[in-house]
C-alpha positions as CSV (number, residue, x, y, z in Angstrom):
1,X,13.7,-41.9,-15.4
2,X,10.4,-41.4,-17.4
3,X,11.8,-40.9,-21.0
4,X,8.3,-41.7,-22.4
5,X,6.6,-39.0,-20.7
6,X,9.0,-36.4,-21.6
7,X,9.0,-37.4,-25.2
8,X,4.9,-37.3,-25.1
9,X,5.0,-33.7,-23.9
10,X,5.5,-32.7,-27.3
11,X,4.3,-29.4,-29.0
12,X,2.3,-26.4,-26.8
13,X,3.3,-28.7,-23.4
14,X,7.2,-28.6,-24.4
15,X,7.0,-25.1,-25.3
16,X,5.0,-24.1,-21.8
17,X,7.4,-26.3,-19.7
18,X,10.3,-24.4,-21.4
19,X,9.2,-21.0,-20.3
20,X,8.0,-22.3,-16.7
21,X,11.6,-23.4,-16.4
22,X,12.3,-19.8,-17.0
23,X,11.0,-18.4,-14.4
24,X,12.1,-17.2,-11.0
25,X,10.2,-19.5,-9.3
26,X,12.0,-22.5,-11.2
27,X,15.0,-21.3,-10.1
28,X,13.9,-21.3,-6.5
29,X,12.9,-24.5,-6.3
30,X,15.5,-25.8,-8.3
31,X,18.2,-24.3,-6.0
32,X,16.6,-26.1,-3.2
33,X,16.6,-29.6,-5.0
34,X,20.4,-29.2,-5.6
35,X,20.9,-27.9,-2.0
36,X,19.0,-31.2,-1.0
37,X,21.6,-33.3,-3.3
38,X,24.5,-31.4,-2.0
39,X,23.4,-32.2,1.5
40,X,21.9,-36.2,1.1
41,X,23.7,-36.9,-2.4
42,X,21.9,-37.8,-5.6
43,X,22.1,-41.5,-4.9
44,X,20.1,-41.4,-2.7
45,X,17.5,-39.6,-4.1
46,X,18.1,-41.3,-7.1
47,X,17.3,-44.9,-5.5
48,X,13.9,-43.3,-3.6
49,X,12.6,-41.9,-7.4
50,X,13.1,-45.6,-8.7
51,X,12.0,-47.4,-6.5
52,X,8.2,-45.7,-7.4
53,X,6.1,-46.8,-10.0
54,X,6.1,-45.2,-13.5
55,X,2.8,-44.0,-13.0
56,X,3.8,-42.6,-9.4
57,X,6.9,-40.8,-11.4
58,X,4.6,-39.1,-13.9
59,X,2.4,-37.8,-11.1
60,X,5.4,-36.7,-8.4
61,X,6.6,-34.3,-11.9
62,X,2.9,-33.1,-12.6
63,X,3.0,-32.2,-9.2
64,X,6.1,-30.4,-8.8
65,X,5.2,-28.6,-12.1
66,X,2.2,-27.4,-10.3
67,X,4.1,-26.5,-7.6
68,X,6.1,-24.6,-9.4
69,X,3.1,-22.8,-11.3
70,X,0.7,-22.4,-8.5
71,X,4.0,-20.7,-6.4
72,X,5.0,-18.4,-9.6
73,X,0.9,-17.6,-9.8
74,X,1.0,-16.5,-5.7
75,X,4.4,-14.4,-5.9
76,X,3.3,-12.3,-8.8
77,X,-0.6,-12.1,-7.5
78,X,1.7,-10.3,-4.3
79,X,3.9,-8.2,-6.3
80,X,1.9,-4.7,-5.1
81,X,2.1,-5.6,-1.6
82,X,5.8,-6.7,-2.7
83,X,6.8,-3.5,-4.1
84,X,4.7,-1.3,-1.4
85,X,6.8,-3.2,1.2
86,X,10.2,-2.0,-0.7
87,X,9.2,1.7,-0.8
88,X,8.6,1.7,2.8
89,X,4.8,1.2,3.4
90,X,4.9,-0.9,6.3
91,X,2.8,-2.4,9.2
92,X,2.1,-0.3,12.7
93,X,4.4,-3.3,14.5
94,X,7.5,-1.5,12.0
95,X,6.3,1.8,12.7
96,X,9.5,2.2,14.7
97,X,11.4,1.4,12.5
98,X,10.1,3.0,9.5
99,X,10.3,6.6,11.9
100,X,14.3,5.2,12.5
101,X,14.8,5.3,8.6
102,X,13.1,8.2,8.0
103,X,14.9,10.3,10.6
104,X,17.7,8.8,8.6
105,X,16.5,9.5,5.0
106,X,15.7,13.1,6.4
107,X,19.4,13.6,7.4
108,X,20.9,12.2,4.4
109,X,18.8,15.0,2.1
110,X,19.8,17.9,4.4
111,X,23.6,16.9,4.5
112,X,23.4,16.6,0.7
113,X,21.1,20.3,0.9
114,X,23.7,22.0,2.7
115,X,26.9,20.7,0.9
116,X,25.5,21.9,-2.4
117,X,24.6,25.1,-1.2
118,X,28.4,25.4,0.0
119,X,29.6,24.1,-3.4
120,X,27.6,26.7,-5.1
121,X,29.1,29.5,-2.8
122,X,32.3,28.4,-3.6
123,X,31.6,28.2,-7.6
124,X,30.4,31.7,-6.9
125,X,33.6,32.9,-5.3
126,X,35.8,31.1,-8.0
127,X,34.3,32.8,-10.8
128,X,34.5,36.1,-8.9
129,X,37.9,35.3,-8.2
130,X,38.5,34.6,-11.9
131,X,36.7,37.8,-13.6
132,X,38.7,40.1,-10.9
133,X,42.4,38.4,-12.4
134,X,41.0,38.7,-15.7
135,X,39.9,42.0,-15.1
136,X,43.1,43.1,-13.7
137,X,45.4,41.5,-16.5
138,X,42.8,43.9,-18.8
139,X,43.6,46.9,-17.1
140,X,47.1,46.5,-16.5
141,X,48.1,44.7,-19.4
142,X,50.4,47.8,-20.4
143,X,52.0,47.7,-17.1
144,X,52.6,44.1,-15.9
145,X,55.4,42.2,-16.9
146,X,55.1,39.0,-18.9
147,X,56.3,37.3,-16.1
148,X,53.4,38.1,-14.3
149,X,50.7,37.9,-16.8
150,X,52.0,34.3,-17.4
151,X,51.8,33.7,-13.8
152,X,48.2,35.3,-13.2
153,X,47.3,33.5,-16.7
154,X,48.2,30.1,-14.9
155,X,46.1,31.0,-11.4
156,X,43.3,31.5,-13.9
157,X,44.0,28.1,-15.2
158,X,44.2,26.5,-12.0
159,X,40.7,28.3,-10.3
160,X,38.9,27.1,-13.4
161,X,39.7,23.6,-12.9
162,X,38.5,23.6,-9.4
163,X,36.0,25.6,-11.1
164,X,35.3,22.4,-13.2
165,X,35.6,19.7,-9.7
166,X,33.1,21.7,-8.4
167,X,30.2,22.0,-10.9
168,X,30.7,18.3,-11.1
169,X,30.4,17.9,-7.8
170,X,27.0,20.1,-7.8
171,X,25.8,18.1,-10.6
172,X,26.5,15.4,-9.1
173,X,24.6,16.5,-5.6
174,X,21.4,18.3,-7.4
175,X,21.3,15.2,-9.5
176,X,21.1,12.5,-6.2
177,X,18.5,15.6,-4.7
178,X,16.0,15.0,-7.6
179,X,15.3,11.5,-6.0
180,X,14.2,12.8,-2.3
181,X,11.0,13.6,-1.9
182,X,10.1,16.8,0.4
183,X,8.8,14.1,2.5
184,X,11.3,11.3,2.4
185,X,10.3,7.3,2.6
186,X,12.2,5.0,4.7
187,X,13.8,3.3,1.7
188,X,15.7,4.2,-1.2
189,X,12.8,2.7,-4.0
190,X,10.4,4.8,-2.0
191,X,12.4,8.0,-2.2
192,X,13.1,7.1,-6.0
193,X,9.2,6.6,-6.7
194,X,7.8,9.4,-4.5
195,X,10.3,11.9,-5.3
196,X,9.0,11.1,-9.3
197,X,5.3,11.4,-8.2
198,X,6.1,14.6,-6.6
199,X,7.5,16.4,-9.3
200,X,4.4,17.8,-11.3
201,X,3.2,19.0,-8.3
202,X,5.9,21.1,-7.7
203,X,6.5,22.0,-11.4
204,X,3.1,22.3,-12.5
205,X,0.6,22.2,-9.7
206,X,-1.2,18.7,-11.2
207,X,-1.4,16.2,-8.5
208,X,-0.1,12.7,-9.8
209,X,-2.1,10.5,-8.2
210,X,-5.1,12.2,-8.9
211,X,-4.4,13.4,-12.5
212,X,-2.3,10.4,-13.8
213,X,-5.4,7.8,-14.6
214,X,-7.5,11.0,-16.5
215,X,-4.0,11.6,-17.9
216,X,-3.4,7.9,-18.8
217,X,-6.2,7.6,-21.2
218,X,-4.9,10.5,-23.3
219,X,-1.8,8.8,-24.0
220,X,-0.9,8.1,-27.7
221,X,-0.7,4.3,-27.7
222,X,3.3,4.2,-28.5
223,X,3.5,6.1,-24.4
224,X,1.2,3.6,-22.9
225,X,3.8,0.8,-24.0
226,X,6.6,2.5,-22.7
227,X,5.2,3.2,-19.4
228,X,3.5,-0.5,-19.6
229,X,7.1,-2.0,-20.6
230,X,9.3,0.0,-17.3
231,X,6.2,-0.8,-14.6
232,X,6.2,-4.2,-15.7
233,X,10.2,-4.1,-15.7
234,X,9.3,-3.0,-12.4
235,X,7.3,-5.6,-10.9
236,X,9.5,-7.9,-12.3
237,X,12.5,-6.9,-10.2
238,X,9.8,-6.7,-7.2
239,X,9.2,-10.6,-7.7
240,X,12.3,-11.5,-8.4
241,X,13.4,-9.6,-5.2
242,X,11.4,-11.5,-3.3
243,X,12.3,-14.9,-5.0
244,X,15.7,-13.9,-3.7
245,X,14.9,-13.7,-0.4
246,X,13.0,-16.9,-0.4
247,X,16.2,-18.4,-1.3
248,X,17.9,-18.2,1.9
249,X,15.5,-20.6,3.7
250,X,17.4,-23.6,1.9
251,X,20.2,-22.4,4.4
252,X,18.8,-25.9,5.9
253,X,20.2,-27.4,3.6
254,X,23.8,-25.9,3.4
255,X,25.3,-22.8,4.3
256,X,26.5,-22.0,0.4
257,X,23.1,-20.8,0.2
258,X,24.0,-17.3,1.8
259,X,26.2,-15.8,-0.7
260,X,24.7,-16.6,-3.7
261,X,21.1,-15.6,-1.8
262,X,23.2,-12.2,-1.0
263,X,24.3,-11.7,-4.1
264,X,20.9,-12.0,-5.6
265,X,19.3,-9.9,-3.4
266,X,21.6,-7.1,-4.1
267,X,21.6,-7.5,-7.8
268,X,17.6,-7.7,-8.3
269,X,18.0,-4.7,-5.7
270,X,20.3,-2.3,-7.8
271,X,18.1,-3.9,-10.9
272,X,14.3,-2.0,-8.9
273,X,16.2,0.8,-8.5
274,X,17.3,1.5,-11.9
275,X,13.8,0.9,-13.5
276,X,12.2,2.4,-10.4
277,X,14.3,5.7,-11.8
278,X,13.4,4.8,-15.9
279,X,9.8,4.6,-15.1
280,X,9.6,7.8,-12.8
281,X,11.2,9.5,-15.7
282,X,8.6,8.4,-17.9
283,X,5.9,9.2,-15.8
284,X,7.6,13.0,-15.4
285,X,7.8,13.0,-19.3
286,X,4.3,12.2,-20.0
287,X,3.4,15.0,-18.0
288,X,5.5,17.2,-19.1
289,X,4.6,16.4,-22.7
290,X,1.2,15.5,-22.7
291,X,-0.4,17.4,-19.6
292,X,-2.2,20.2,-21.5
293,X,-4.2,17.2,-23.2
294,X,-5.8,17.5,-20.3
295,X,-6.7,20.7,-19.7
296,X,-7.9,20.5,-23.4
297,X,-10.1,17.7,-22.6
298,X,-11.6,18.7,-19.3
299,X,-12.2,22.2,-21.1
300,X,-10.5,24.0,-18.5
301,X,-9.1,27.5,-19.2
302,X,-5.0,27.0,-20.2
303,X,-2.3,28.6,-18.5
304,X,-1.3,31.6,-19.9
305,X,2.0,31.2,-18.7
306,X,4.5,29.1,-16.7
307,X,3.9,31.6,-13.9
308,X,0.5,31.1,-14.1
309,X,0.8,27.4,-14.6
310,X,0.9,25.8,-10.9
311,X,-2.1,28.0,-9.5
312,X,-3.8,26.9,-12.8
313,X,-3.0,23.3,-12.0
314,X,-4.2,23.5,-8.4
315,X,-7.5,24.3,-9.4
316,X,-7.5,21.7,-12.1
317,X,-6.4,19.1,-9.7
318,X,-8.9,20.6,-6.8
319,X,-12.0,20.4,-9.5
320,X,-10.7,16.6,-10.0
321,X,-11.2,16.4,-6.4
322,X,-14.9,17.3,-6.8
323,X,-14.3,19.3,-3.7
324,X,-17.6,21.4,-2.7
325,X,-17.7,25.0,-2.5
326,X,-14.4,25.1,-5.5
327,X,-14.4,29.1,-7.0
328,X,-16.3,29.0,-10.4
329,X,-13.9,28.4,-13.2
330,X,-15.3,29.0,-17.0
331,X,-15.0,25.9,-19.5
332,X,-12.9,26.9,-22.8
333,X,-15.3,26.2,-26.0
334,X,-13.9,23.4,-28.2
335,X,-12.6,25.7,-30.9
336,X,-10.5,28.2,-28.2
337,X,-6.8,28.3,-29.0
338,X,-6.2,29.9,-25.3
C-alpha cells in the first residue's frame, strides 16, 4: 500500500479527505467495495492493487476520490428533483399511478374525517350523559340512598374515563388531519409539505407560495437560520434517501445487500418525514408571527380583525399577483398604527 502518499496528505488535504469520507456518497461506494471483497475475497484484489506501479496506486486513489466527489457533487445538485419526486410530483408515464395513490390518500383523510366526527358525537353524548347523573344526584341528593349515590358516583367515574379514551383518540385523529392537504399528494412527504403550505391560506388568506419570498426577506436573521437549518435537514434526508436506494444495485454483488439497503431506506424515510413536519412548522410560525411585517411593509391597510383577516389577505396576495382590473385598495402612511 502507498504509506508515503497518505502520510504527504498532511494538513487542509487530511482534513478534506476526512469529511469526504463522511459523506453519503462514501458510504455508497464503500459498501460496494466490501460487497466486491465479500463476493471475490480481498486476496484477490489485494494481489491486482500490487501488482501496479506506485505511481499507478496514487492515481487509481485520486481517482476514486474523485469519484467519490464528482458523485456526492451530482446527488446533491439533484436533491430538488429528489425531494419533488418524494412528495409526489411525478412524470405523465406515472400519472397512473400517482391518480392510484391519490384516490388512496383521498380515502385515508375521509375515513380519518368521519371517525373524528363520530368520536366527537360520542364525547358529546358522554358529557351529556355525565351532567344529567350529576344533575340528578343534585336534585335528589335528599332522597337517594348512599348506596346509590355511590353507585351513580362510580358510572360518573367510568363515562369520564371513556370520556378521557376518547379525547385522546380525537387528538390523536385532528392531529394526523393537520398533515392532509384539502387536495391530498400521492405520498406521505407530499401531504406533510402541502398540508403546511396550505395553512395560511386557510387561516389567513396569504398564499404561501406567493407571499413566502416577500415574507422571507423580513425575517429577523435568528428565523432565517432556523428555517435555513430544517430545509437543509431536509435535503439532507432527500440525498441520503436516494443514496439508499442506490445501494441496492450492489445486490450483484451479494444478496446481504437488501436488508441493510431496506433498512436504510426506511430509516432516512421516517428521518424526511420528521423534518419535513419541523420545517412546515416553522414555516406556519413565521407566518403566524411575522406576517403583519408584511402588510406593514407593502403599506397595505391591516386587518381589523381575525374576521376580517382572510378577505384582507386575499387581496394582499391578489395585488402580489399584479392581477389587472384588482378593486382599489388605499396604502396606510408610514406613521398609521391601524
Amino acid at each position: 500500500m502507498p504509506t508515503k502518499f497518505l502520510e504527504s496528505l498532511g494538513g487542509k488535504l487530511a482534513e478534506k479527505w476526512l469529511s469526504t469520507i463522511l459523506t453519503p456518497a462514501f458510504l455508497f461506494w464503500a459498501g460496494g467495495l466490501l460487497s466486491y471483497i465479500y463476493k471475490h475475497g480481498w486476496n484477490s484484489l489485494e494481489t491486482w492493487f500490487n501488482q501496479l506501479s506506485q505511481t499507478v496506486q496514487i492515481i487509481l486513489i485520486i481517482s476514486l476520490l474523485l469519484v467519490v466527489l464528482l458523485s456526492a457533487i451530482f446527488v446533491q445538485r439533484c436533491e430538488f428533483s429528489i425531494l419533488r419526486f418524494l412528495e409526489g410530483y411525478w412524470p405523465n408515464w406515472l400519472k397512473w399511478l400517482q391518480r392510484l395513490l391519490i384516490k388512496n390518500q383521498q380515502h385515508r383523510k375521509e375515513k380519518r374525517e368521519n371517525i373524528l366526527n363520530l368520536t366527537l358525537e360520542k364525547i358529546e353524548y358522554l358529557s351529556q350523559e355525565i351532567a344529567e347523573i350529576e344533575q340528578e344526584i343534585n336534585d335528589k341528593r335528599t332522597t337517594l340512598t348512599p348506596e346509590e349515590v355511590t353507585k351513580k358516583s362510580q358510572k360518573i367515574t367510568k363515562l369520564r374515563g371513556q370520556k378521557f379514551n376518547e379525547t385522546e383518540k380525537f387528538i390523536n385523529l385532528d392531529w394526523q388531519l393537520r398533515y392532509f392537504p384539502s387536495d391530498p399528494m400521492p405520498t406521505k412527504l407530499g401531504n406533510i409539505l402541502k398540508a403546511a403550505e396550505q395553512r395560511p391560506l386557510k387561516q389567513y388568506g396569504l398564499d404561501t407560495i406567493i407571499c413566502w419570498p416577500r415574507l422571507w426577506l423580513l425575517l429577523p436573521d435568528s428565523v432565517k437560520l432556523e428555517l435555513s437549518q430544517a430545509r437543509m435537514s431536509l435535503n439532507s434526508s432527500a440525498i441520503n434517501w436516494f443514496w439508499s436506494l442506490l445501494f441496492f444495485g450492489w445486490t450483484f454483488f451479494t444478496l446481504w445487500i437488501i436488508p441493510i439497503a431496506l433498512l436504510s431506506t426506511y430509516l432516512t424515510y421516517r428521518s424526511i418525514l420528521n423534518t419535513a413536519i419541523i420545517y412546515g412548522d416553522l414555516l406556519e410560525s413565521a407566518f403566524d408571527l411575522y406576517r403583519f411585517e408584511l402588510y406593514q411593509s407593502l403599506r397595505f391597510p391591516l386587518p381589523k380583525s381575525t374576521a376580517e383577516e382572510k378577505q384582507r389577505g386575499e387581496q394582499l396576495t391578489t395585488y402580489l399577483l399584479k392581477r389587472p382590473n384588482i378593486p382599489p385598495i388605499n396604502f396606510r402612511n408610514r406613521d398609521d398604527v391601524n
